[in-house]
C-alpha positions in Angstrom: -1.1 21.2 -9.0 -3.8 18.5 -8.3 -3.3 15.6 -6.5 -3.2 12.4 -8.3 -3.2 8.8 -7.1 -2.6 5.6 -9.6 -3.0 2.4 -9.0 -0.5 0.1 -10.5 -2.2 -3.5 -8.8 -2.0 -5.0 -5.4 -0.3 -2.6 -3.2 1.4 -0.6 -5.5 0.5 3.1 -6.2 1.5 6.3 -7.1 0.5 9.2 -5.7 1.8 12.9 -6.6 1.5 15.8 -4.5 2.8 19.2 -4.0 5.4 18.1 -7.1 6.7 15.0 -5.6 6.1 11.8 -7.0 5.7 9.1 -3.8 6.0 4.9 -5.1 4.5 2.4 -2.6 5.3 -1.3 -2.4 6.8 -1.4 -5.4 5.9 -5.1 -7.3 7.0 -4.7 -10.8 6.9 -8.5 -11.2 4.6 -11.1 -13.7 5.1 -13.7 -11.0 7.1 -13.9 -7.4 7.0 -17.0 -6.2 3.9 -19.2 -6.4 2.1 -16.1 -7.7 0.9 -15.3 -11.2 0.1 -11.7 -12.5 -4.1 -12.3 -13.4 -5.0 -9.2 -14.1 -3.1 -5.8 -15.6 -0.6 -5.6 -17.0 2.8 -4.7 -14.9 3.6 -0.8 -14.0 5.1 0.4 -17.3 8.9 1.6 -16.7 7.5 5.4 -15.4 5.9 3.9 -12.6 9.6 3.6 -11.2 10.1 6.9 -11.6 9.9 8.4 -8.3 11.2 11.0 -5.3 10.3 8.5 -2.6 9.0 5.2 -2.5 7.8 3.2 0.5 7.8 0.0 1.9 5.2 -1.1 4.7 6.4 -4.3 5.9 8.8 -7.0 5.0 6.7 -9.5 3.1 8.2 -10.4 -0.5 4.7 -8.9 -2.3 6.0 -5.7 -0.4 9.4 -5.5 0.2 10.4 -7.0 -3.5 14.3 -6.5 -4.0 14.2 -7.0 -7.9 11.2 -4.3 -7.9 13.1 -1.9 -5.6 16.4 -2.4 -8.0 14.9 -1.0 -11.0 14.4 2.5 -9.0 16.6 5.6 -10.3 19.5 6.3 -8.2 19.0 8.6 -5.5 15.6 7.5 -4.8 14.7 7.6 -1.3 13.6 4.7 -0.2 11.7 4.5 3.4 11.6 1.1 4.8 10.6 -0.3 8.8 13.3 0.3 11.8 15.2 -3.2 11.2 14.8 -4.3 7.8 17.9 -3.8 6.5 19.1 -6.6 9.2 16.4 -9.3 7.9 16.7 -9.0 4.3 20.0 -8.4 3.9 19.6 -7.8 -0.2 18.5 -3.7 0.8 22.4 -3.5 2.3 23.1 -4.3 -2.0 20.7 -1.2 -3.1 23.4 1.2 -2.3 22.0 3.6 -5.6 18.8 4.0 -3.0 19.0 6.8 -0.2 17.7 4.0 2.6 16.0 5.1 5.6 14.9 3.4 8.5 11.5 4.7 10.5 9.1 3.3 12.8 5.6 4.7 14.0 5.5 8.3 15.1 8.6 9.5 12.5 8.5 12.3 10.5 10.5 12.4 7.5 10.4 15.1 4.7 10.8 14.6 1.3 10.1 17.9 -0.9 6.8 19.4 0.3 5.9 16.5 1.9 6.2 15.5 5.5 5.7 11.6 5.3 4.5 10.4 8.7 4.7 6.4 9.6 1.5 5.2 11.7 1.7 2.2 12.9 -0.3 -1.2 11.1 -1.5 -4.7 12.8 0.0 -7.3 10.7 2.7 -9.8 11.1 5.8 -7.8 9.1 8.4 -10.6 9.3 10.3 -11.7 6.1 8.7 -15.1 5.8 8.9 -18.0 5.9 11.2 -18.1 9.0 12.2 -14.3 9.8 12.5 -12.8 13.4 10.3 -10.4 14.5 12.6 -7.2 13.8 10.4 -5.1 12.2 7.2 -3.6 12.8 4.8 -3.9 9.9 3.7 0.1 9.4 1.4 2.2 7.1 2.3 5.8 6.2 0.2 9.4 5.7 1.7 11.3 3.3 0.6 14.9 3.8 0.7 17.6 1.2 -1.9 19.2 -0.5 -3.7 16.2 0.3 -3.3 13.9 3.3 -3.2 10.8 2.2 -2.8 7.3 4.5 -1.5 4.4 2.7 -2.5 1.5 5.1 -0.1 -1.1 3.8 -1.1 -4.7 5.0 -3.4 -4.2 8.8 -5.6 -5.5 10.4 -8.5 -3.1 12.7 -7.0 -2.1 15.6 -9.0 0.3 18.1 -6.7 3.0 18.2 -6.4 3.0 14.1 -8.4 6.5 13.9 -6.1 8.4 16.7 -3.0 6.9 15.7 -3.5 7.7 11.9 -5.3 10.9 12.5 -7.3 13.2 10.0 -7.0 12.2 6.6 -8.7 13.3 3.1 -7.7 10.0 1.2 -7.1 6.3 2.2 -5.7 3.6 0.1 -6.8 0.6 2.3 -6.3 -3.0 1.5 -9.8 -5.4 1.0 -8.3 -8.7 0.0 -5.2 -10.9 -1.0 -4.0 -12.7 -2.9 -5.4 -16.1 -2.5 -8.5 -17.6 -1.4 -8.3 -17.1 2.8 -7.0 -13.8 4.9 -5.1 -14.8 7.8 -4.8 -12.3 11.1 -3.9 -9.2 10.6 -5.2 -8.5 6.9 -8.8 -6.2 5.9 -11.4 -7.9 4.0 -14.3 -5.9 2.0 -16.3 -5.5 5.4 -13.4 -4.6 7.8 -12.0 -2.2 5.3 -15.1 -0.6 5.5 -15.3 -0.4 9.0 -11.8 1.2 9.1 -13.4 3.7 6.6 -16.4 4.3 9.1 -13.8 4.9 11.6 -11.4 7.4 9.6 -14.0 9.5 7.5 -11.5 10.4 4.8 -13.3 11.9 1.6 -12.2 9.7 -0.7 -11.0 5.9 -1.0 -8.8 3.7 -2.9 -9.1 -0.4 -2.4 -5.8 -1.9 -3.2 -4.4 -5.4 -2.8 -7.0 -7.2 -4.5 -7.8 -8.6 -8.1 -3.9 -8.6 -9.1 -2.2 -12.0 -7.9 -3.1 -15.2 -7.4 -1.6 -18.7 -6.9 -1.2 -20.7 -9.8 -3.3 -23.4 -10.5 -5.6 -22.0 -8.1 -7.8 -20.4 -10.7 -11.1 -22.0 -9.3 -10.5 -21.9 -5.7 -13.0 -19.1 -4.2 -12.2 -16.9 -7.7 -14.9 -14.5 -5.8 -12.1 -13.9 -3.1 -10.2 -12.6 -6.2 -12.5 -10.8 -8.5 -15.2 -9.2 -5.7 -13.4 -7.5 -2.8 -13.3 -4.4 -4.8 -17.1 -4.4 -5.9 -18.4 -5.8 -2.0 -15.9 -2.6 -0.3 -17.9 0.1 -2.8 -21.0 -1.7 -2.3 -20.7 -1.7 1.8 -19.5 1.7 1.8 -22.2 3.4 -0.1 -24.3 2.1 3.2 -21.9 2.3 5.6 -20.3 5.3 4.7 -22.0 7.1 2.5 -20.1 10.5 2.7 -16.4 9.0 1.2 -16.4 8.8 -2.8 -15.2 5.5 -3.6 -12.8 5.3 -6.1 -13.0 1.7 -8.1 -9.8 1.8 -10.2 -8.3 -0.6 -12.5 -5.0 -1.7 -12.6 -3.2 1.3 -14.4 -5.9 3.8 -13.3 -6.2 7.4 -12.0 -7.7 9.4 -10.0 -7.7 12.7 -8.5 -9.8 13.4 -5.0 -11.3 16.3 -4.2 -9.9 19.7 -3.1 -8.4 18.7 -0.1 -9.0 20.9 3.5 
């Protein structure tokens, strides 16, 4: 069975391998908060459909409660060592098989070994959370391997710590008009890609949200990070296929290994 990755908008993709269907980030939503849906519609109900869906870090656009609600019971759900203690709404989602994992676990789910790397991003719930959990990405390895960076900024030991990949879904904006610390822009993802040499690539967490009535505030940091990362990685990197999806959109990556 081939592998095949969706993207739903912002961080939010399905990807099934070896006959297991793997959510991440779930954001069903139109709005959360200050945010307004601008582009795609929102997942259609079989996008929450799934064997396993993961959560990188604790930010609401990532760890979104009324999202992760609508899964089928006795979904797995893999979330960072501590969050059940900061957002104390996951303790409610008792149809959910919860786990707690932090970089350098292993957890399998069907033919898939799901391996948590760590990410370099502040995971707190905001606006006032502790620092309990780590923010973490995850490589889900099957057919494919297949590294779902989450929310990170470059750190040096990215390539070693995430290891040998075939596909990475790495984040190349936001959703407004600056990226704090800790966050990939067009240009770092593509450095990251320099550094990890997957054969294919996914942007994600662009071109979805964006604060309303900030339509004309840097609209380019909203409409172009997609376009610059496939434009800097055809020089760059030359060797990874560039997958440009739409919200809704598939695709499927080359034979992996």
């Amino acid at each position: 069975m081939p592998v095949e990755i969706t993207w739903w908008g912002h961080a939010t993709c399905t990807l099934e391998d070896s006959g297991t269907r793997v959510l991440t980030d779930p954001l069903f939503a139109r709005r959360l908060a200050h945010l307004r849906r601008r582009r795609g519609a929102p997942p259609p109900p079989s996008a929450a459909v799934a064997d396993v869906a993961l959560v990188s870090h604790l930010h609401a656009d990532h760890l979104h409660l009324p999202s992760l609600a609508r899964l089928a019971p006795g979904t797995r759900l893999l979330v960072p060592r501590g969050a059940p203690r900061s957002v104390r709404g996951l303790r409610r989602l008792d149809h959910l098989r919860l786990t707690e994992v932090g970089p350098g676990d292993r957890t399998r789910v069907g033919d898939l070994v799901v391996r948590t790397v760590p990410a370099r991003h502040d995971g707190r719930r905001l606006p006032i959370g502790p620092h309990r959990s780590p923010a973490v990405g995850y490589v889900i390895e099957g057919e494919a391997r297949t590294y779902f960076a989450g929310d990170t900024g470059l750190f040096a030991s990215m390539a070693d710590e995430v290891g040998p990949v075939d596909v990475a879904l790495l984040p190349v904006g936001g959703w407004g008009p600056c990226l704090g610390e800790g966050h990939l822009d067009a240009g770092r993802a593509v450095e990251a890609l320099a550094a990890l040499r997957p054969r294919s690539a996914v942007p994600v967490h662009y071109g979805t949200f964006w604060p309303i009535g900030m339509d004309a505030v840097r609209p380019h940091e909203f409409h172009a990070p997609g376009e610059e990362f496939a434009r800097l990685a055809a020089e760059r990197a030359p060797r990874v296929a560039v997958h440009l999806l739409g919200q809704g959109e598939s695709m499927r990556p080359e034979a992996a290994r």
